[in-house]
C-alpha positions as a Markdown table, in Angstrom:
| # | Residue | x | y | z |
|---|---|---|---|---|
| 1 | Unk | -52.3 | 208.5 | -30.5 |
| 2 | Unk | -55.5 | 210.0 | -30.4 |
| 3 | Unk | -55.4 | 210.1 | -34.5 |
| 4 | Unk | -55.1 | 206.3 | -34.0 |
| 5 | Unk | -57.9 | 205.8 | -32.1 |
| 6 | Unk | -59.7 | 208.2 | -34.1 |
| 7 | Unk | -58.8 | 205.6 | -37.8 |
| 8 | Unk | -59.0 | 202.1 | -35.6 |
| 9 | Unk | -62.3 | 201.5 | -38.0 |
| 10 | Unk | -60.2 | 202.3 | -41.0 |
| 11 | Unk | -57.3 | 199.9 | -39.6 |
| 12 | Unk | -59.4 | 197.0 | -39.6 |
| 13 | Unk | -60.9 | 198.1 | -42.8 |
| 14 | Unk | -57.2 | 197.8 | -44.5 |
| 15 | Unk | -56.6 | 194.7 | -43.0 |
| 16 | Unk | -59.4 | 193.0 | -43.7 |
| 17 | Unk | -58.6 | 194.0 | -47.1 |
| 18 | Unk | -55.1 | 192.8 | -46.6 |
| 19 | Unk | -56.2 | 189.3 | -45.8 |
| 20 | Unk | -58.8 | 189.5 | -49.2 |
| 21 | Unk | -55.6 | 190.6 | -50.9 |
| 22 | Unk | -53.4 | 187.9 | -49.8 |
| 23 | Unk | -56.2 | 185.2 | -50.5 |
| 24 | Unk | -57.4 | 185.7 | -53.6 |
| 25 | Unk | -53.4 | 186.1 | -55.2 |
| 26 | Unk | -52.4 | 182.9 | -53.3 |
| 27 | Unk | -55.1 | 180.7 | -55.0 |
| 28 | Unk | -55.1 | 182.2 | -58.2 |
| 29 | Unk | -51.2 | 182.5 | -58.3 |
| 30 | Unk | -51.2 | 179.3 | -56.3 |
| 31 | Unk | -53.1 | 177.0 | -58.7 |
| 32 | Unk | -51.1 | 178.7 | -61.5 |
| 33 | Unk | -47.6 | 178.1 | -60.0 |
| 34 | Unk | -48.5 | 174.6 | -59.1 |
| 35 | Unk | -49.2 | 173.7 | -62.5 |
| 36 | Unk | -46.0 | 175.8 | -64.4 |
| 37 | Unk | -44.3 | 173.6 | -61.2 |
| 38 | Unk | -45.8 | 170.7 | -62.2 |
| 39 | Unk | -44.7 | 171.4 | -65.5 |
| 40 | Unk | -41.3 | 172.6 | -65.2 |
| 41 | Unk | -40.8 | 168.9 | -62.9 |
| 42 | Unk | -42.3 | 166.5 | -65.8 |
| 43 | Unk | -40.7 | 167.9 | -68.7 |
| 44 | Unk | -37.2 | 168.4 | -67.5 |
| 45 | Unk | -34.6 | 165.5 | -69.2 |
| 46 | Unk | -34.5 | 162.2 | -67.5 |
| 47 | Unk | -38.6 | 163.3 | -65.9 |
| 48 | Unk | -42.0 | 162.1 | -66.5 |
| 49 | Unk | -42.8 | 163.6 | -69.8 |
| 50 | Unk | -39.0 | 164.6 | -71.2 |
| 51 | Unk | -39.8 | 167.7 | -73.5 |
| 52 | Unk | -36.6 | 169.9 | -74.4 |
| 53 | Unk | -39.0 | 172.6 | -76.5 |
| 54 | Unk | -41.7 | 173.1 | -73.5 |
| 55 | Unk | -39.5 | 172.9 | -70.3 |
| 56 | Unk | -36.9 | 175.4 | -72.3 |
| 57 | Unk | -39.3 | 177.4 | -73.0 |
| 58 | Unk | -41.2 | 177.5 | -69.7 |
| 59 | Unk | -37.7 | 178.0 | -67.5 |
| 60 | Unk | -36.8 | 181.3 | -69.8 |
| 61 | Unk | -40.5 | 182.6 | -69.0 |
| 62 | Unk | -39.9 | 182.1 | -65.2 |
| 63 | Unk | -36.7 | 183.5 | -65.0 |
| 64 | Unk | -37.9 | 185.9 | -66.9 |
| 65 | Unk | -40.3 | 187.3 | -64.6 |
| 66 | Unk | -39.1 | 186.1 | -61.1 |
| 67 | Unk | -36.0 | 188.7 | -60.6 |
| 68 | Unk | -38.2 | 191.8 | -61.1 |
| 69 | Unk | -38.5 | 193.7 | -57.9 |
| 70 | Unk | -42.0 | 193.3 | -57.6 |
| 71 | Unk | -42.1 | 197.7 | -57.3 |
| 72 | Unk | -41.1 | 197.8 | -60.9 |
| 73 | Unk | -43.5 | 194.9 | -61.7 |
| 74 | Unk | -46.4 | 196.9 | -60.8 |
| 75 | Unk | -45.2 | 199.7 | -62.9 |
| 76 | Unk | -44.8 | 197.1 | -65.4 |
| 77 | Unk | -48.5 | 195.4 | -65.6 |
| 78 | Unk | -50.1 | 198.2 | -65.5 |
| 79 | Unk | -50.9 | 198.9 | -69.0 |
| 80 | Unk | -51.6 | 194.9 | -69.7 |
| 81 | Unk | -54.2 | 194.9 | -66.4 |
| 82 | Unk | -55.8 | 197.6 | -68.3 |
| 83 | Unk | -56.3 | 195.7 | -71.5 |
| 84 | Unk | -58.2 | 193.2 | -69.4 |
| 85 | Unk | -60.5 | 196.1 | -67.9 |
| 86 | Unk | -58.4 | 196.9 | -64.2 |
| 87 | Unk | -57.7 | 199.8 | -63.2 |
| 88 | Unk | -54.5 | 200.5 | -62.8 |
| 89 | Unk | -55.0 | 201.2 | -58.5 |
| 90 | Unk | -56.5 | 199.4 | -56.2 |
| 91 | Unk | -57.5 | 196.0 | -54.7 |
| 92 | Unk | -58.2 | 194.1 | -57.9 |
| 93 | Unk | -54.9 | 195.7 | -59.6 |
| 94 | Unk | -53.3 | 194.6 | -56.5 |
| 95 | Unk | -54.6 | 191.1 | -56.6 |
| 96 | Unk | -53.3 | 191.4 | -60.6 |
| 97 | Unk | -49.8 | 191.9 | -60.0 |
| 98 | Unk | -49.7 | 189.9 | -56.9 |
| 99 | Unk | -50.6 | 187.0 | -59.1 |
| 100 | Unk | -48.5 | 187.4 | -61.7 |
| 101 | Unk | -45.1 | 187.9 | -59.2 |
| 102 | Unk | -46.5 | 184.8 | -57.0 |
| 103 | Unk | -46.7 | 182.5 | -59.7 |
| 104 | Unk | -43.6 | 182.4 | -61.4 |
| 105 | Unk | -41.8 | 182.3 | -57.8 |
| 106 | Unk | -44.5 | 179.7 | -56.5 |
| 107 | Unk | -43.7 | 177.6 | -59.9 |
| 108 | Unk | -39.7 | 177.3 | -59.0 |
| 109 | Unk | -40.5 | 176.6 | -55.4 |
| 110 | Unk | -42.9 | 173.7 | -56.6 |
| 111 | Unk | -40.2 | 172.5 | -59.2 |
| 112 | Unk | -37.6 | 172.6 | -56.3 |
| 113 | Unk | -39.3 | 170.5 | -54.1 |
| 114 | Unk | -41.0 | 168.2 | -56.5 |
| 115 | Unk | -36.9 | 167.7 | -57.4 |
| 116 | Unk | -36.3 | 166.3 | -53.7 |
| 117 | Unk | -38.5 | 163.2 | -54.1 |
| 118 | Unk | -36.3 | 160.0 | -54.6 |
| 119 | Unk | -36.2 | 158.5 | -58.3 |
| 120 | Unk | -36.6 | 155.1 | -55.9 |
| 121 | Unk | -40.3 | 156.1 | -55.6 |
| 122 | Unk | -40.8 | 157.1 | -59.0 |
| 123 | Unk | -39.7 | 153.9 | -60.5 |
| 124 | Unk | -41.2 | 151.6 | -57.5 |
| 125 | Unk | -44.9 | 153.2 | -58.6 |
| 126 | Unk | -43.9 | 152.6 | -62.1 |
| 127 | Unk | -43.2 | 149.0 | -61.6 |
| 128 | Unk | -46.4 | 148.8 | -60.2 |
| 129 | Unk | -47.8 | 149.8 | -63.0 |
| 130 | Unk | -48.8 | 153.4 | -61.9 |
| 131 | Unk | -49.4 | 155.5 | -65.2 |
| 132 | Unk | -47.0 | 158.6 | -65.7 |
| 133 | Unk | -50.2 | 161.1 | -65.0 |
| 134 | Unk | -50.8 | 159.1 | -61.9 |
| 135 | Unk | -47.5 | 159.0 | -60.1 |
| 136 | Unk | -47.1 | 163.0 | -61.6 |
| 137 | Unk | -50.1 | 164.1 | -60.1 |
| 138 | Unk | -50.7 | 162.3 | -57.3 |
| 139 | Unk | -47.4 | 160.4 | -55.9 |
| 140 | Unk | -44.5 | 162.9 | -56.4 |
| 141 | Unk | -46.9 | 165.9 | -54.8 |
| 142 | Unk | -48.0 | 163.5 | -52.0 |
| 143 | Unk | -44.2 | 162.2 | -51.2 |
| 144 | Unk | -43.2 | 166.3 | -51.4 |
| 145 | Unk | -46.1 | 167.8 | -49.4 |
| 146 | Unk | -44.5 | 168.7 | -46.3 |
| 147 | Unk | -42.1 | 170.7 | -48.3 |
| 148 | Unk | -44.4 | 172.3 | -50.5 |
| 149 | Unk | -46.1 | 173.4 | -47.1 |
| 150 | Unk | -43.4 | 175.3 | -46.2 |
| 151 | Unk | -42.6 | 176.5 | -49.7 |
| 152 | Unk | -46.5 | 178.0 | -49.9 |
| 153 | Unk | -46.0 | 179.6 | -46.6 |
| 154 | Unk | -43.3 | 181.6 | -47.2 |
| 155 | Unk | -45.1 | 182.7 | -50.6 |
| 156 | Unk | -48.0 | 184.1 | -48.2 |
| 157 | Unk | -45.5 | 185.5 | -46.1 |
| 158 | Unk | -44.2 | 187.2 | -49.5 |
| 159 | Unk | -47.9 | 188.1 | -50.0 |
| 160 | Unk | -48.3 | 189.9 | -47.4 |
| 161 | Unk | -45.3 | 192.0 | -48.0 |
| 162 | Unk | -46.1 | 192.4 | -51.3 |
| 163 | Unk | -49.5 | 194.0 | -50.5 |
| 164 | Unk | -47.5 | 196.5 | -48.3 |
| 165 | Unk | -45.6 | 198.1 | -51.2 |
| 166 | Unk | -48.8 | 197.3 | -53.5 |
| 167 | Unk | -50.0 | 200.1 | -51.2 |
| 168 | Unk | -47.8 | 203.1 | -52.7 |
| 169 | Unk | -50.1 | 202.5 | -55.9 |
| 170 | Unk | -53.0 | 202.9 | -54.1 |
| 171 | Unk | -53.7 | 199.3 | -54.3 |
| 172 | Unk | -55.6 | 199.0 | -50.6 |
| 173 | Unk | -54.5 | 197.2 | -47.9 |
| 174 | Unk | -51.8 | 197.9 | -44.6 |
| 175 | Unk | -49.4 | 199.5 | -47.0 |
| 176 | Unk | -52.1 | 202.3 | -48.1 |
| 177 | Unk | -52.9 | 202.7 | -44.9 |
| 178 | Unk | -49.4 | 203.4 | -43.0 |
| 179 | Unk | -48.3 | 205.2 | -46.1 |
| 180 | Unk | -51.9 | 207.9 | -46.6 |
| 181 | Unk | -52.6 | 208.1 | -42.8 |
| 182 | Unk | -49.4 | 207.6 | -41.1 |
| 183 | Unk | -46.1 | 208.5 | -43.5 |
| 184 | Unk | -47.5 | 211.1 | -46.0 |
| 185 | Unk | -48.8 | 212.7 | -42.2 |
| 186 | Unk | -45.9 | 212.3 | -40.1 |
| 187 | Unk | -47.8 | 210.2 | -37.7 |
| 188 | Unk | -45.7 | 207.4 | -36.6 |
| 189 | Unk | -48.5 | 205.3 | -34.5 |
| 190 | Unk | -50.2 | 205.0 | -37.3 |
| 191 | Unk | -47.6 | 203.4 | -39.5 |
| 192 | Unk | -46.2 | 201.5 | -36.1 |
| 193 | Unk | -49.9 | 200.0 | -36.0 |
| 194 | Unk | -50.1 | 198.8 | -39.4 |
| 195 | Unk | -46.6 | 197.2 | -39.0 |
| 196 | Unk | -47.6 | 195.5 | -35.6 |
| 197 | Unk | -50.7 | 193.8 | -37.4 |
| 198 | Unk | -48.6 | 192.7 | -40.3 |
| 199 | Unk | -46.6 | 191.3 | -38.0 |
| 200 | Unk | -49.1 | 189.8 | -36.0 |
| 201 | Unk | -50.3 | 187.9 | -39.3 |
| 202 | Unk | -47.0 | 186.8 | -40.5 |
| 203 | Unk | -46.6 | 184.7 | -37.1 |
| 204 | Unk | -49.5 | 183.4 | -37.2 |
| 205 | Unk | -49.3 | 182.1 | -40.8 |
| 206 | Unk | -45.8 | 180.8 | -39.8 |
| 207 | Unk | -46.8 | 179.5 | -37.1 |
| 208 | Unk | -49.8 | 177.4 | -38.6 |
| 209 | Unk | -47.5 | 176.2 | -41.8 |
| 210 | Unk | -44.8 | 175.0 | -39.6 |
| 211 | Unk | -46.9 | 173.0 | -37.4 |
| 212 | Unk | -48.6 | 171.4 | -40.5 |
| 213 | Unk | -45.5 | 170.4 | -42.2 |
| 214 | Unk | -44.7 | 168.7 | -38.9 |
| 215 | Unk | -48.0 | 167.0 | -38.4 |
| 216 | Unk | -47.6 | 165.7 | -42.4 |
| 217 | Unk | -44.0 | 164.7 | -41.4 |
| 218 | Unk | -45.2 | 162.6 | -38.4 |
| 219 | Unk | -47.3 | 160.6 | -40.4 |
């Protein structure tokens, strides 16, 4: 315990990196996922912008890439994060692989629930005379946001436990911290403190995307 007390300015020194961790992999993997989503949604037979070549081509590449255990995936990028001048540890490698495993899984969830929007609504705008571009990128994610709200918070909720075994790589973070200062030194209240703050920020971004798929459902 006293070894806790002792690292408490190292605790909130991983988790603050945590949080830069998480943030920087969900916008960059979240900006890339929505658009491979968008994609994968506008190009599929019977959609927006019907193209057998592109949509074939971009469903092999995400299945490609989602199933890997994200432990292997690290392994994996490794020598392509160093072709692009990352080191193969730490945060930035971290935030590397993070973004490559978020945005294939972020792109199927945005396909997903782009899917559940009624064709009623679709051809409705069209008869309107909304433009394909316009009822892609504004209607069908509008008429799906509370599920995409839901969708991108369980992605951060993968984030964050992403970051965790990111730490075995010496990647930064909670997972660094419980595995150098707690596991590797047989020091369970160190390892029991870095899971209570994980914890601690899962609820809390659970808690926040729940209540605003609700308030976006109310409206």
């Amino acid at each position: 315990m006293d070894r806790l007390i002792d690292l408490l300015p190292d605790l909130w020194e991983a988790t603050a990196e945590t949080l830069y961790i998480v943030s920087f992999s969900l916008v960059l993997g979240g900006i890339a996922g929505l658009l491979i989503g968008l994609a994968l949604y506008a190009t599929r037979a019977g959609s927006l912008f019907p193209n057998r070549f592109v949509f074939g081509f971009l469903n092999v590449l995400v299945n490609f890439f989602r199933p890997i255990p994200f432990v292997i995936l690290l392994a994996a990028v490794q020598p392509l994060a160093r072709s692009v001048n990352i080191r193969g540890i730490g945060p930035e490698f971290g935030i590397f692989a993070i973004t490559i495993a978020s945005m294939f899984a972020i792109s199927r969830i945005v396909e997903q629930n782009l899917l559940t929007v009624k064709p009623g609504v679709i051809e409705a705008a069209r008869a309107a005379g909304a433009s394909r571009s316009r009822v892609l990128f504004r209607l069908v994610p509008r008429e799906a946001l509370a599920p995409l709200v839901l969708g991108y918070t369980f992605i951060v909720v993968a984030l964050v436990d992403m970051t965790a075994i990111a730490g075995a790589v010496a990647a930064g973070g909670l997972g660094e911290f419980a595995i150098v200062y707690g596991f590797k030194q047989f020091n369970p209240w160190v390892t029991w403190a870095a899971v209570l703050i994980i914890i601690v920020i899962v609820q809390l971004v659970q808690f926040f995307g729940n209540g605003l798929a609700r308030r976006i459902l109310r409206r």
